[in-house]
N, C-alpha and C positions, 0 to 999 in steps of 0.2 A: 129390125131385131130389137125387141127390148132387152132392157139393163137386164135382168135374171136371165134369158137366153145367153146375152154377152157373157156373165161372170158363172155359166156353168161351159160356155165355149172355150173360157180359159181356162177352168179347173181344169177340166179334158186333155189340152194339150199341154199345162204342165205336169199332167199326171201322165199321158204317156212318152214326155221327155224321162221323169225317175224310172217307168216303165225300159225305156230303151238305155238310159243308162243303167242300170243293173242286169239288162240282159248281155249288152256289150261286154261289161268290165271281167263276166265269169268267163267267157269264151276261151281265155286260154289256160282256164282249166281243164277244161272239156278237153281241152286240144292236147292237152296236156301230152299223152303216151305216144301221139302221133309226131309231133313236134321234138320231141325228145326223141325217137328212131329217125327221122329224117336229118336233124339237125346236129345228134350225135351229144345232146348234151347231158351236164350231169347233171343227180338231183339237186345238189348243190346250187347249180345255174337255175334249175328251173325255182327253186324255193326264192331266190333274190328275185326270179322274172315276178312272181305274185306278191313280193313287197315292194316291187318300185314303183309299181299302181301309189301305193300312200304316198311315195316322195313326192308326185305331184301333187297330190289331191289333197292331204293334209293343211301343209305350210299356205300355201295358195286361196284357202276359203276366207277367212279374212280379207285379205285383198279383195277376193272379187265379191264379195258382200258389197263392200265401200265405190267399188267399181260400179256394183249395179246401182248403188243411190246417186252415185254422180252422174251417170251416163244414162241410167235406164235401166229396167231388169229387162226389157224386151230385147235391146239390142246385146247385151251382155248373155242372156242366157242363149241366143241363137247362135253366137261366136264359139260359146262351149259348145254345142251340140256339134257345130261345122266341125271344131277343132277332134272331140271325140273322135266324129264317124271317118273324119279323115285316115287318123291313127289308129281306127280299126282295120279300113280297108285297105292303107299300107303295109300292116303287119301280115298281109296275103304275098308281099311282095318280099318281108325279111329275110336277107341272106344269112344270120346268125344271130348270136347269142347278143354283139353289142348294140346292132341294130332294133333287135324286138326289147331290149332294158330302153332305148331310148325312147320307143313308141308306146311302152307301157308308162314311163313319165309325162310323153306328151297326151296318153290317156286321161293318165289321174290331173294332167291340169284342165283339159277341159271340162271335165267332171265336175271338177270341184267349183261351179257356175251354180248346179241344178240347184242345191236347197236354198243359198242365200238369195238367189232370183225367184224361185220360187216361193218364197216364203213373202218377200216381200212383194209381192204382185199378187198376193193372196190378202195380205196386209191390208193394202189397198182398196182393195177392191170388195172385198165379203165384209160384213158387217159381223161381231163378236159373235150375236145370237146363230149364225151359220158357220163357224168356224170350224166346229166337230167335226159336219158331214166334209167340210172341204178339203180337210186334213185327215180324213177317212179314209176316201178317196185317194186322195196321193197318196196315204201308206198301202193302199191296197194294189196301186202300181209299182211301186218298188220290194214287196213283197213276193207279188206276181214274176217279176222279172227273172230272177234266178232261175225258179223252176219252170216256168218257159223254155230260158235262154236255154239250159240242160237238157230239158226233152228235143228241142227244135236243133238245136245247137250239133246234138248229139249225133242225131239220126241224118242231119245233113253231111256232115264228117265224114261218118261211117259212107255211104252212098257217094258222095262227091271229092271228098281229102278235104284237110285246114284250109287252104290256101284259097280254094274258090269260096267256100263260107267265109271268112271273112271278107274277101271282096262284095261278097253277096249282102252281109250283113251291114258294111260301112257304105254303102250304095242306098239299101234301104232306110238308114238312118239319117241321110243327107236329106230323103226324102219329106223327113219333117217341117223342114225350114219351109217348104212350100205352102202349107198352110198356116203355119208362123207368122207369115206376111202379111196374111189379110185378116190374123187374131184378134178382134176389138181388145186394146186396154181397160179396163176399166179402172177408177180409182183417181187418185192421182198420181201423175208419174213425171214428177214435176223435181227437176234436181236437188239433192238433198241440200246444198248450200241456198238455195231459195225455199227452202221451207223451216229456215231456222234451225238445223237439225244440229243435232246434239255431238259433241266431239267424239272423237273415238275413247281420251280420257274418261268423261263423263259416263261412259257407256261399261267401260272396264272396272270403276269404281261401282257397280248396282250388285249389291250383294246380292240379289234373284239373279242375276247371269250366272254368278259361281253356284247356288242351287240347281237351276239349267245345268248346268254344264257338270258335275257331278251328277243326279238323274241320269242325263245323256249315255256319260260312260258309263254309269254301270246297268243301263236298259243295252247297249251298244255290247257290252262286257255278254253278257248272256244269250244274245242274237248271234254273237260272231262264233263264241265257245260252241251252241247247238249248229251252228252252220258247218262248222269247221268240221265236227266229231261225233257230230249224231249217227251219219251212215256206219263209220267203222265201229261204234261202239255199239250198235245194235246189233252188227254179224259177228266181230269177233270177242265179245264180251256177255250180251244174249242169245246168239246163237242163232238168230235167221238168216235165214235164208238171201240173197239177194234182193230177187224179186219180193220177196215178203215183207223185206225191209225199205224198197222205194214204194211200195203202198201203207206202209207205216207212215211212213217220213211225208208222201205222198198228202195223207190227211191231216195231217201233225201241220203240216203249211197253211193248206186247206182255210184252217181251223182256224188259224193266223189271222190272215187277212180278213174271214170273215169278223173277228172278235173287232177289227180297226174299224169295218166301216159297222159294224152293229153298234160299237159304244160312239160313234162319231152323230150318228143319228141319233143315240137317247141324249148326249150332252147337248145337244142344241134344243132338243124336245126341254128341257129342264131346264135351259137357260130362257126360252121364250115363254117359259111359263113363271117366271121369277127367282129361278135357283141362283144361288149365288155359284161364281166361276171359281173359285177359291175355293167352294167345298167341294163342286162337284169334281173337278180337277183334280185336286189334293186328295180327296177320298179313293177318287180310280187310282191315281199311282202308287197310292198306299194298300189296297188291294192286290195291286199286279207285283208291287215288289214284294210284301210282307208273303204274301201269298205261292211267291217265284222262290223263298225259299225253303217252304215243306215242298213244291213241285219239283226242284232241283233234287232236293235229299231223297223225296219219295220216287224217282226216276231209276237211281241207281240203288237200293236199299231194296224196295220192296219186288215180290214176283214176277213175271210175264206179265201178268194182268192189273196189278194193279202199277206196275210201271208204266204202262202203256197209258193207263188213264190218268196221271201225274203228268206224263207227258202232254196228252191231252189237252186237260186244266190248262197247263203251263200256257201254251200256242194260245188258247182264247182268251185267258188274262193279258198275256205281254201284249199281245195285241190288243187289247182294248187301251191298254195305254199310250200306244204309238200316238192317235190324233195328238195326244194333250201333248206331244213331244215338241211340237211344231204350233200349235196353237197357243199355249203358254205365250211365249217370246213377242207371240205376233199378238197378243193381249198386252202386254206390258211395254213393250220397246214401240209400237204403232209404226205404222208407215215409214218415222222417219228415220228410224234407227235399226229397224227389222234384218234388213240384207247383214248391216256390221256383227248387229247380236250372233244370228243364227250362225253369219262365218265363223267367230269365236263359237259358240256352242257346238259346231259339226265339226272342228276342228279336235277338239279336246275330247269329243263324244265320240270319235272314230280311230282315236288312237287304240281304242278298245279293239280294234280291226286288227293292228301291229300286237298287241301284247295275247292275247287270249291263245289266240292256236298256238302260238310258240309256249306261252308258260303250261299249257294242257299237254302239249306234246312232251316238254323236258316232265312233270308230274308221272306221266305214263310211263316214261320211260325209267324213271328212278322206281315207281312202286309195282310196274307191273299191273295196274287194275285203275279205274277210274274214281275211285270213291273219294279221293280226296281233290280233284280237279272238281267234279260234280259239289264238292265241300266249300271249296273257292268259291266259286260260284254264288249259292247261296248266301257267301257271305259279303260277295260282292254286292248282290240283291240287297240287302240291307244297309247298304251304303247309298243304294237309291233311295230306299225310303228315308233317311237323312237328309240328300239335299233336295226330294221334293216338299217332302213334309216340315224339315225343320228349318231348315235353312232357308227356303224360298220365301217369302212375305207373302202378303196377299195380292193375288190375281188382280189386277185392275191395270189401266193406262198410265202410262208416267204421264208425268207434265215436267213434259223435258226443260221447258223455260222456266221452271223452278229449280232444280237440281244442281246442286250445286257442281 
């Protein structure tokens, strides 16, 4: 097998790890109405079941960022995947409300393995000029995963109950590890205390992490907002129909993922032909943000139609931006720092997960209409084009054994 067979073997598999973790983590959504008449619980109970996902997943990516450069990202991320699908296929077996809070924690910590190990096993191993397509790629399997896991998720429930889906699902996600084993590495994966690697200090002090990680949240801030409240806001605020509105939403996704891996292949096109990664980088996120906020205001503002193609717009820009989410860090922090950065950066970037549907929903509920949650928004979006544009330096490698 040669080297480019091997380091598209790995993209592969850790694109369909973000793949099956984002299809796992919504499951007890879906499950939600079934779970809740079987189990007698309140909304209340269920609203905590879908935030103790972050308890583990947040606090935990740091760690296991540092985790994978000490130990390895191969064996660290196949630990999280075991751990996940475990605590999927147990939650077939939960007797109650304090049982499935604990399997949702032990969720969000396996979880919380995928980007820092994948980040840096990508680090590794792809050279800057293919970084796009590789980070393409993996946004277009965690993109994918929701609406997967929802249709597949759905209709299996419906037909069989929760309990055996989830067994079915944590059985098939255990399944990954098998081919895991025989994943060529590429790169070096070689422990981060033998490659001189830079402290965590060191790493906390790079004012391009706090640009990262502001970016983050507020790319993070307007994915979670449209996830959380696009469905209801399009039937009970534009007035479709159901169905009308999961073939809205349907290509509004769609549109997503393609925008990830189509910008993920021109920035490599444009770095292999001499573009600097600093412009082309900085220039896309400064499009997807500046751009995210007439798409937000033109969404809820303008007609049927021409909200629909705001909405549009929106899905193919933020998505062209996703590669550079993950490729940024893994341009600057290199190999040896990649897993710690990305921990901190996903950590801070998915708090956006904890605040958005809750501050959207109290918005809603004090005004009655969306216009001012769709307003937030927007001007969240412009706090992205701050810390990618102003705040970040320029795109290039550290030389960690200079820094102070």
């Amino acid at each position: 097998m040669t080297d480019r067979r091997q380091v598209n073997r790995l993209i592969a598999m850790v694109t369909l790890a973000t793949f099956i973790n984002y299809f796992d983590r919504g499951n007890l959504s879906t499950a939600a109405p079934l779970v809740q008449s079987e189990l007698g619980l309140s909304a209340g109970q269920l609203g905590l079941l879908f935030t103790a996902f972050y308890w583990g997943y947040l606090p935990c990516m740091p760690a296991t960022g540092a985790l994978a450069e000490r130990f390895g990202a191969r064996r660290v991320l196949g630990a999280g995947v075991a751990l996940w699908s475990l605590a999927t296929l147990a939650t077939g077996f939960a007797s109650g409300f304090a049982s499935l809070l604990l399997l949702r924690i032990l969720l969000g910590l396996g979880e919380s393995v995928t980007f820092p190990s994948a980040s840096k096993l990508i680090a590794a191993a792809v050279p800057i000029e293919r970084l796009g397509v590789a980070n393409g790629v993996l946004a277009f399997g965690y993109l994918l995963g929701p609406a997967v896991g929802t249709f597949v998720g759905g209709h299996t429930m419906a037909n069989f109950g929760w309990r055996p889906a989830f067994i079915a699902f944590g059985l098939l996600s255990l399944l990954w590890l098998w081919p895991w084993r025989s994943t060529p590495i590429t790169g070096s994966q070689v422990p981060a205390q033998a490659m001189a690697a830079p402290s965590f200090a060191q790493v906390l002090r790079q004012r391009a992490l706090w640009g990262c990680c502001l970016g983050h949240f507020s790319a993070n801030y307007c994915y979670y907002f449209i996830m959380a409240w696009l469905p209801f806001f399009m039937v009970k605020s534009r007035g479709y129909s159901m169905s009308a509105m999961s073939d809205i939403v349907s290509w509004a996704y769609l549109l997503n993922a393609a925008g990830a891996l189509a910008m993920g292949w021109a920035s490599d096109r444009w770095i292999r032909r001499g573009g600097s990664t600093t412009v082309i980088y900085k220039s896309t996120m400064a499009v997807a943000h500046l751009g995210g906020i007439a798409c937000m205001l033109g969404v809820v503002l303008l007609p049927q139609t021409g909200s629909i193609a705001a909405l549009f717009v929106f899905e193919l820009i933020s998505g062209a931006s996703y590669p550079g989410i993950y490729a940024i860090p893994q341009i600057i922090a290199g190999p040896e720092a990649t897993g710690r950065w990305v921990g901190v950066q996903n950590t801070i970037g998915n708090t956006a997960g904890l605040v958005a549907p809750w501050i959207t929903g109290l918005l809603v509920d004090r005004t009655g209409h969306f216009e001012l949650a769709f307003t937030l928004s927007a001007a969240v979006s412009l706090l992205g084009f701050v810390g990618w544009v102003m705040v970040l330096p320029a795109i290039r490698p550290l030389k960690w054994s200079s820094v102070a």
